[in-house]
N, CA, C and O atoms as a MOPAC input file, in Angstrom:
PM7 MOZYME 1SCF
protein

 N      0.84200 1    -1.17900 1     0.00000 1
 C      0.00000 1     0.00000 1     0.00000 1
 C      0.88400 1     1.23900 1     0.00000 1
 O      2.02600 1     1.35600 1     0.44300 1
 N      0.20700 1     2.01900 1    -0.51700 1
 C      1.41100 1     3.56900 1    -0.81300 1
 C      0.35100 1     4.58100 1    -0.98200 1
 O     -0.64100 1     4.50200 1    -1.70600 1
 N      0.75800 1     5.67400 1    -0.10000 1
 C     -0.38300 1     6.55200 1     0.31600 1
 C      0.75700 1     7.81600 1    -0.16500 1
 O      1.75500 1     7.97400 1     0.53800 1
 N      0.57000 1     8.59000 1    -1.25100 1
 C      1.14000 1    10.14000 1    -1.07900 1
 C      0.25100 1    11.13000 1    -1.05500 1
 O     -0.71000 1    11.38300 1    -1.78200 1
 N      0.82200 1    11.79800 1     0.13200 1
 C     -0.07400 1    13.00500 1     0.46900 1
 C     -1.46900 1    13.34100 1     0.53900 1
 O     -2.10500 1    14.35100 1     0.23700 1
 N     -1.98800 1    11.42100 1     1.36500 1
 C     -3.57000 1    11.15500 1     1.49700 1
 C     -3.40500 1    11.89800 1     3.21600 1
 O     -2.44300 1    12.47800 1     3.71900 1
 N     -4.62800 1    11.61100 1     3.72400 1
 C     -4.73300 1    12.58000 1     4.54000 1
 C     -4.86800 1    11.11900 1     5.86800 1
 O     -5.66400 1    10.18100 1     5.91100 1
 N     -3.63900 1    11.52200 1     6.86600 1
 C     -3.39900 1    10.16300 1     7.76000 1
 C     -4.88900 1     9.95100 1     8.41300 1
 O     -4.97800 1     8.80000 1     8.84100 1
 N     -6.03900 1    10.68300 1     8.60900 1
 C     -7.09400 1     9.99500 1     9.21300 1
 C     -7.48400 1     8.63600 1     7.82500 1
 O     -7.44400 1     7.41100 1     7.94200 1
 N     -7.77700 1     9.33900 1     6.80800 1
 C     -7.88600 1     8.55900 1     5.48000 1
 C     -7.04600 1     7.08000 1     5.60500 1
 O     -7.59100 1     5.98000 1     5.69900 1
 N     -5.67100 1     7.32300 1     5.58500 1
 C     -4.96500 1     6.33100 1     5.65700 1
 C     -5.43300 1     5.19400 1     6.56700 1
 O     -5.65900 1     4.09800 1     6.05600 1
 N     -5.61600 1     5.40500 1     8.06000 1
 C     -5.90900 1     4.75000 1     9.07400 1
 C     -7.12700 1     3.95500 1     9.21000 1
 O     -7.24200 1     2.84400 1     9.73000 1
 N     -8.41100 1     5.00900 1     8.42900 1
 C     -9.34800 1     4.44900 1     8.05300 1
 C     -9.34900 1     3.16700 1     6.95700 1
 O    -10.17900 1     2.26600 1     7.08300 1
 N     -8.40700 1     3.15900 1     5.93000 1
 C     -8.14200 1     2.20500 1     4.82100 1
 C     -7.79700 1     0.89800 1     5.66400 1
 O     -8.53000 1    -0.08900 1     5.72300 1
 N     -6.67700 1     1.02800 1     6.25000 1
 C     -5.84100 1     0.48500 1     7.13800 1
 C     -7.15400 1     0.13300 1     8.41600 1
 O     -6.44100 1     0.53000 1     9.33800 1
 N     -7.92700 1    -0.11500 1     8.84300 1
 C     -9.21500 1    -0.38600 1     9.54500 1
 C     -9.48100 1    -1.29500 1     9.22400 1
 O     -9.25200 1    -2.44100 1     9.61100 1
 N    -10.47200 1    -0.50800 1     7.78700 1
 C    -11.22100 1    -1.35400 1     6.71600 1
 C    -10.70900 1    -2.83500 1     6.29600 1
 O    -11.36800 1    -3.87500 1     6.28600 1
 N     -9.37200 1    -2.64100 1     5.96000 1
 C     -8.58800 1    -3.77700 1     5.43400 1
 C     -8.78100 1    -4.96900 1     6.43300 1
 O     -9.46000 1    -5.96300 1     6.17700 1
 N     -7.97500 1    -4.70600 1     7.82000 1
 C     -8.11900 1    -5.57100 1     8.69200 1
 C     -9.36000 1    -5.83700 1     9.67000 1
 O     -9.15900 1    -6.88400 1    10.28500 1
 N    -10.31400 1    -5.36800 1     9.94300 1
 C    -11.11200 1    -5.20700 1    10.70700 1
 C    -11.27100 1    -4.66600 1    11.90300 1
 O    -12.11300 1    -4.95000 1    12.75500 1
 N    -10.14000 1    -3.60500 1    11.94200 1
 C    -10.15100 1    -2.86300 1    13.48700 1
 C    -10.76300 1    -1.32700 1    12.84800 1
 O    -10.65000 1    -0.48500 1    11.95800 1
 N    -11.64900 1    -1.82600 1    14.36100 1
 C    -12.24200 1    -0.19200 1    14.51400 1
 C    -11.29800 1     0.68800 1    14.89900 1
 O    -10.44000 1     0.44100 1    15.74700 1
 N    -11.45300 1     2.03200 1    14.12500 1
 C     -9.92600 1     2.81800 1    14.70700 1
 C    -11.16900 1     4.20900 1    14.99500 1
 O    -12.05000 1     4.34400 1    14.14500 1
 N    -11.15200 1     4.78400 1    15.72600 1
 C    -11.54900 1     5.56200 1    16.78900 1
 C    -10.64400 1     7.09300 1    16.55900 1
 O     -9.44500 1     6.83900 1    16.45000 1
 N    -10.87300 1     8.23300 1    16.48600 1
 C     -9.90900 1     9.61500 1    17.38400 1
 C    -10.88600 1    10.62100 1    18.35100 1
 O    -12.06500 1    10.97100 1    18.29700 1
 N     -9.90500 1    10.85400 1    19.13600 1
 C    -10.27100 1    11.47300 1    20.50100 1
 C    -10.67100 1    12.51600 1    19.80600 1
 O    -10.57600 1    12.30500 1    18.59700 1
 N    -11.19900 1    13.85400 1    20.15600 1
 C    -11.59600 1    15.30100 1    19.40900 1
 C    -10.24300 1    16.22700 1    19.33700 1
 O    -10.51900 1    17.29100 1    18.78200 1
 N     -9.50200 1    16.18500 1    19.54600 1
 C     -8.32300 1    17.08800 1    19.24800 1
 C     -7.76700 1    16.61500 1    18.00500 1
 O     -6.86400 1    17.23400 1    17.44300 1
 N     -8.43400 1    15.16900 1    17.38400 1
 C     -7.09000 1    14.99100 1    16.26200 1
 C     -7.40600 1    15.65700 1    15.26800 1
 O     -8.60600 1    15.88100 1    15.10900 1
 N     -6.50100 1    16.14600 1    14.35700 1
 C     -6.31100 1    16.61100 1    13.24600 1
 C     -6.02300 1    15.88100 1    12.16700 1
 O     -4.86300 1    15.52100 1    12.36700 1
 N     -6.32300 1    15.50700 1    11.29300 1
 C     -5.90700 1    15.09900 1    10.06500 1
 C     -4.74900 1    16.09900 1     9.44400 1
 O     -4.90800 1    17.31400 1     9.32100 1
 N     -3.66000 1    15.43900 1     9.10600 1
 C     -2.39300 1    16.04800 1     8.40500 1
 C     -2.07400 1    14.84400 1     6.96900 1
 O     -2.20500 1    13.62200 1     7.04100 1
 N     -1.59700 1    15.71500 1     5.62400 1
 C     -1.24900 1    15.05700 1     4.66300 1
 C     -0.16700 1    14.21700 1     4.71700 1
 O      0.82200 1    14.90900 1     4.95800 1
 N      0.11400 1    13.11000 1     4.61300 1
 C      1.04600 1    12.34200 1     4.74000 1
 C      1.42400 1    10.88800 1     3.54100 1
 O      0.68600 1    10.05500 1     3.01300 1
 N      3.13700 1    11.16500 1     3.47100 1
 C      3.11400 1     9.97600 1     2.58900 1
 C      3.62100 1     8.76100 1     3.17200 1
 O      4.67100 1     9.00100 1     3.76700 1
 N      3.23900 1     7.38600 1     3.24100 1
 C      4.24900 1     6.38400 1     3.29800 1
 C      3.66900 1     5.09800 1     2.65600 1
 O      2.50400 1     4.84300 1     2.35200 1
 N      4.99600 1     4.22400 1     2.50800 1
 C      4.88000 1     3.16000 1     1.58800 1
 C      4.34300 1     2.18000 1     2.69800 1
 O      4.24700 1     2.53000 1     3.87400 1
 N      4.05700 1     1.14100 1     2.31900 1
 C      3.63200 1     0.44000 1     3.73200 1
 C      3.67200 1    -1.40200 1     3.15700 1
 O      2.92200 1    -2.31000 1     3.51500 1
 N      4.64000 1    -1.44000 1     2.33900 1
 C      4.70300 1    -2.71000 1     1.41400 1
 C      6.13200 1    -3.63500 1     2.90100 1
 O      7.20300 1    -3.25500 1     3.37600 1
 N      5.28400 1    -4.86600 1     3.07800 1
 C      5.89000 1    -5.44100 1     3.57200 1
 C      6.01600 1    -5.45700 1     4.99100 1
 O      6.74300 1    -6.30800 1     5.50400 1
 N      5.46000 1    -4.70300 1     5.63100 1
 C      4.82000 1    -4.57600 1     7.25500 1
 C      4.22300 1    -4.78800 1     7.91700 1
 O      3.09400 1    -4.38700 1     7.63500 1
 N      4.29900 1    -5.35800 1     8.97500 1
 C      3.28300 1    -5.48500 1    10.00100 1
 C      2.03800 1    -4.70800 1    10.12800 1
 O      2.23400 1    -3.56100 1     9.72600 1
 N      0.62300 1    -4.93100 1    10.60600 1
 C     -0.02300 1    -4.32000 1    10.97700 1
 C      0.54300 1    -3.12200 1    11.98000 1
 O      0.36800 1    -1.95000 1    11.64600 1
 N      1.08600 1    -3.38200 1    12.96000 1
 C      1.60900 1    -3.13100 1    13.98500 1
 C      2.80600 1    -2.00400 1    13.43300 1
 O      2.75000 1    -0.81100 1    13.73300 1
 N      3.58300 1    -2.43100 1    12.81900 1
 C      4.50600 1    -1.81400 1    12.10300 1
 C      3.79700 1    -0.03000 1    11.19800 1
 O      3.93700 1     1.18700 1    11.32100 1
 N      2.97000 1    -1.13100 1    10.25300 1
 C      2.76000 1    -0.01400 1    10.46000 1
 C      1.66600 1     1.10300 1    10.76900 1
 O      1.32500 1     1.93700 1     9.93000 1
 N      1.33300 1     1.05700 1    11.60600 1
 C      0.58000 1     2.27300 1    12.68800 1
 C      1.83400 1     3.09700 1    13.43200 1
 O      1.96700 1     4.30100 1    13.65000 1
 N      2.72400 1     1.91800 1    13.74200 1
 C      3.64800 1     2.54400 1    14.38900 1
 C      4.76900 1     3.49800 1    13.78600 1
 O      5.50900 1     4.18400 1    14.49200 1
 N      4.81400 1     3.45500 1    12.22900 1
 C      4.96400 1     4.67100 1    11.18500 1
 C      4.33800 1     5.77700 1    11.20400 1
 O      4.66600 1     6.96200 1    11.26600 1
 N      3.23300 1     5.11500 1    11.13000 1
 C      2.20900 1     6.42100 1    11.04200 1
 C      2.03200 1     7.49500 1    12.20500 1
 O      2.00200 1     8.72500 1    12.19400 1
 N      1.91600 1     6.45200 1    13.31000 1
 C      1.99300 1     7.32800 1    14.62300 1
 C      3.49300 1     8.59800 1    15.21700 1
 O      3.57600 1     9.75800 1    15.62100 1
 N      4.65400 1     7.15000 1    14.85000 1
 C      5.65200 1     8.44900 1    14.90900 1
 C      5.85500 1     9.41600 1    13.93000 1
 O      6.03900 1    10.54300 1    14.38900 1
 N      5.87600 1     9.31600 1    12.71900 1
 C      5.69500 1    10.18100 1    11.91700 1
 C      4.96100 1    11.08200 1    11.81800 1
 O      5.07200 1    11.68400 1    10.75000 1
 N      3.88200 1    11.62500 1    12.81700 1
 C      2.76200 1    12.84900 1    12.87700 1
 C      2.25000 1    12.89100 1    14.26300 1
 O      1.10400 1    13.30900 1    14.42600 1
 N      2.95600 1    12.51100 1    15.29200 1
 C      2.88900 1    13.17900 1    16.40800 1
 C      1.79900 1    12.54400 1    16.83900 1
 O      0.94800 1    13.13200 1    17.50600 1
 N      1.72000 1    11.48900 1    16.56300 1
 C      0.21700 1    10.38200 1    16.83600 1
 C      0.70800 1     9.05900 1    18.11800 1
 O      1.81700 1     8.73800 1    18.54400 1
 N     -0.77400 1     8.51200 1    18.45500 1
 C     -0.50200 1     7.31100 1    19.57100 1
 C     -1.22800 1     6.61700 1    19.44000 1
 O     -1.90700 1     7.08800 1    18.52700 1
 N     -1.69100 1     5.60700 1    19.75600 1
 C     -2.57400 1     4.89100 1    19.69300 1
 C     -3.27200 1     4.07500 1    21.11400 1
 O     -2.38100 1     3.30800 1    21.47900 1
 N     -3.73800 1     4.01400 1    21.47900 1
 C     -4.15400 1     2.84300 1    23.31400 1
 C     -5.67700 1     1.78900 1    22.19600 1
 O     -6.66000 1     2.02900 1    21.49600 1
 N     -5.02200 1     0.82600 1    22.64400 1
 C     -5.86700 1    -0.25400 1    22.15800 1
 C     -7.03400 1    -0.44800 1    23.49300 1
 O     -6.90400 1    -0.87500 1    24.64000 1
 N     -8.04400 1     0.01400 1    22.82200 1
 C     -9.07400 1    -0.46700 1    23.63500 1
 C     -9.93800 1    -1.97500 1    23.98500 1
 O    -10.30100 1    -2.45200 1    25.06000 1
 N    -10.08000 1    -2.47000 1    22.55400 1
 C    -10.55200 1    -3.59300 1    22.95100 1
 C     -9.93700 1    -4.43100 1    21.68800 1
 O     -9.81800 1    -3.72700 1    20.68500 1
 N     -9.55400 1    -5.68600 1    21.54100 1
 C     -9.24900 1    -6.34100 1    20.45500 1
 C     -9.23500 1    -6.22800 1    19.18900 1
 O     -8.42200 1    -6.66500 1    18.37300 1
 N    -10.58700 1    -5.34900 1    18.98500 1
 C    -11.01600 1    -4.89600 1    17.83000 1
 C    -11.41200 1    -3.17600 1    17.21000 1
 O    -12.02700 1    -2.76300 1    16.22700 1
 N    -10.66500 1    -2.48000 1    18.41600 1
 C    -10.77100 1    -1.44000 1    18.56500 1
 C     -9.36300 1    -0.45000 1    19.04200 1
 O     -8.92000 1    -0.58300 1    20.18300 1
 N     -8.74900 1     0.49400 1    18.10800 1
 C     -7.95600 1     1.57100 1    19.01500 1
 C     -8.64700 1     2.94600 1    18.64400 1
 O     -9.45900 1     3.32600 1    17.80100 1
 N     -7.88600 1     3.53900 1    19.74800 1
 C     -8.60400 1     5.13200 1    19.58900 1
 C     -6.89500 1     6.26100 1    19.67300 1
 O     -6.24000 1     6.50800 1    20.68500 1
 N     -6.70100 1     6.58100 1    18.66600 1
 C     -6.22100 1     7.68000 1    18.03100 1
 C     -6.16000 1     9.17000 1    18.96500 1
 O     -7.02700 1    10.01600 1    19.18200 1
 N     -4.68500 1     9.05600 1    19.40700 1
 C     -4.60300 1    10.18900 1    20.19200 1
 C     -3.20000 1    11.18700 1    19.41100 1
 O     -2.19800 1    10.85400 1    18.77900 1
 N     -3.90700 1    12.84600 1    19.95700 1
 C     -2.68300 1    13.64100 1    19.44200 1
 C     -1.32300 1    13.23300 1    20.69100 1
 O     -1.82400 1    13.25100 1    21.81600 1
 N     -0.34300 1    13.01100 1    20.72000 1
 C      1.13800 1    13.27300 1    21.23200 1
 C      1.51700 1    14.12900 1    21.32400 1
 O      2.22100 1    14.70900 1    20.49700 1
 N      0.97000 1    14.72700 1    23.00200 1
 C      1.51400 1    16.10900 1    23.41300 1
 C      1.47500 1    15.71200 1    25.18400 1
 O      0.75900 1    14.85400 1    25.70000 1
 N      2.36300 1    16.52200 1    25.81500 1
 C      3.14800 1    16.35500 1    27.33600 1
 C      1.52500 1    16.11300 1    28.25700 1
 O      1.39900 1    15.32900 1    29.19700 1
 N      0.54700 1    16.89000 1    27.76400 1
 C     -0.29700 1    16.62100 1    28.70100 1
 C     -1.00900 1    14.86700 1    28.63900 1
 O     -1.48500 1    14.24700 1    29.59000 1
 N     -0.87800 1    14.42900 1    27.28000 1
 C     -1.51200 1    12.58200 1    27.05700 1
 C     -0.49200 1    11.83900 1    27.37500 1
 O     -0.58400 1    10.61200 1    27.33200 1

């Protein structure tokens, strides 16, 4: 999968869809344009691109569920 300059809520949502996790964001998130390739990765892998790359987190709520937080001193 190769996303340029889709918009990372977009991405995450694809990335949902695909696997079957509900992905969730708290009200502060922002959607920012972002590119990455994502050929050959973990699920896990990659969120965990996505997340460091835009100031993002993730807390898994339930098996089938995470919820999408901004990365700032107060979360």
């Amino acid at each position: 999968m190769k996303f340029a300059q889709a918009s990372t809520q977009d991405i995450l949502n694809f990335i949902g869809q695909a696997t079957g996790i509900n992905v969730t964001y708290e009200r502060e998130f922002r959607p920012q344009p972002y590119t990455i390739d994502l050929e050959g990765v973990t699920l896990e892998e990659a969120l965990n691109q996505i997340m460091l790359g835009n100031q993002l987190w993730y807390k898994v709520i339930n098996e089938r569920t995470i919820l999408v937080i901004t990365d700032n001193t107060q979360k």
